[in-house]
Each structure stands twice: as C-alpha cells, then as structure tokens.
C-alpha positions, 0 to 999 in steps of 0.5 A: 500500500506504501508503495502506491503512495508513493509512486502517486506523490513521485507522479504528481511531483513530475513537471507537466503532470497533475491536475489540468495538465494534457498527457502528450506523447512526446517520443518522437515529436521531432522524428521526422524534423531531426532526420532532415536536420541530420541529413543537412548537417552531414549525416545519411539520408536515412539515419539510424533510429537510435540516433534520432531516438537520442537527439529528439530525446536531448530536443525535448530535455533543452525545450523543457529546461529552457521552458522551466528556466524561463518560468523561473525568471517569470514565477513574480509574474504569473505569467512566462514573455519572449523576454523571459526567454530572451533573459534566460538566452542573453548570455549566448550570443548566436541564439538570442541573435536567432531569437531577434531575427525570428521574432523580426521576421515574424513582426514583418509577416505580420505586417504583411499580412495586415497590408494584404487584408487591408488592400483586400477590403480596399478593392472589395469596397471599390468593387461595385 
C-alpha cells in the first residue's frame, strides 16, 4: 500500500503532470524534423533510429529546461514573455541573435499580412 503512495506523490511531483495538465506523447515529436536536420548537417539520408531516438530525446530535455528556466525568471509574474526567454538566452550570443531575427521576421509577416487584408477590403469596397 506504501508503495502506491508513493509512486502517486513521485507522479504528481513530475513537471507537466497533475491536475489540468494534457498527457502528450512526446517520443518522437521531432522524428521526422531531426532526420532532415541530420541529413543537412552531414549525416545519411536515412539515419539510424537510435540516433534520432537520442537527439529528439536531448530536443525535448533543452525545450523543457529552457521552458522551466524561463518560468523561473517569470514565477513574480504569473505569467512566462519572449523576454523571459530572451533573459534566460542573453548570455549566448548566436541564439538570442536567432531569437531577434525570428521574432523580426515574424513582426514583418505580420505586417504583411495586415497590408494584404487591408488592400483586400480596399478593392472589395471599390468593387461595385
């Protein structure tokens, strides 16, 4: 009977478990993304499974870590920013330059979009 308890207080202590929590299957989340990704930076085109097995799993271990890092800095808050990321990454110099480009280039999609919808409802309004 112990042991059940105890397993239950281990389960509820896991990050992204408990209450209110989505269950995800996260083996292989990135499979088919890392494959393509080894093959570009110099692997075979098709990599053994265990190797892609390792680097989806280290994948996951750094998007978590830098997840939980980034609550860490945001727990006064409530509530995690980009910027959260962007101070947890501030010491690496190539990844908060990614970050910067990303976000950069996401703001002019953004922007062009807008531009479009609103030349859209310019010709509609035009059109008799």
């Amino acid at each position: 009977m112990s042991d059940q308890k105890e397993k239950e207080s281990t389960q509820a202590k896991e990050p992204g478990s408990g209450p209110g929590r989505r269950k995800t299957v996260r083996k292989g989340m990135f499979a088919k993304d890392l494959k393509l990704l080894m093959y570009g930076f110099g692997d075979v085109s098709n990599p053994a499974s265990d190797s892609i097995a390792v680097m989806d799993d280290l994948v996951m271990n750094y998007i978590t870590e830098m997840c939980q890092e980034a609550a860490k800095v945001a727990e006064s808050r409530g509530k995690v920013r980009v910027e959260d990321f962007k101070y947890v990454l501030r010491k690496d110099k190539k990844k908060i330059g990614r970050v910067e480009e990303l976000l950069y280039m996401n703001d002019d999609i953004r922007r062009a979009k807008q531009l479009f919808d609103d030349k859209e409802m310019d010709a509609q309004d035009e059109a008799p």
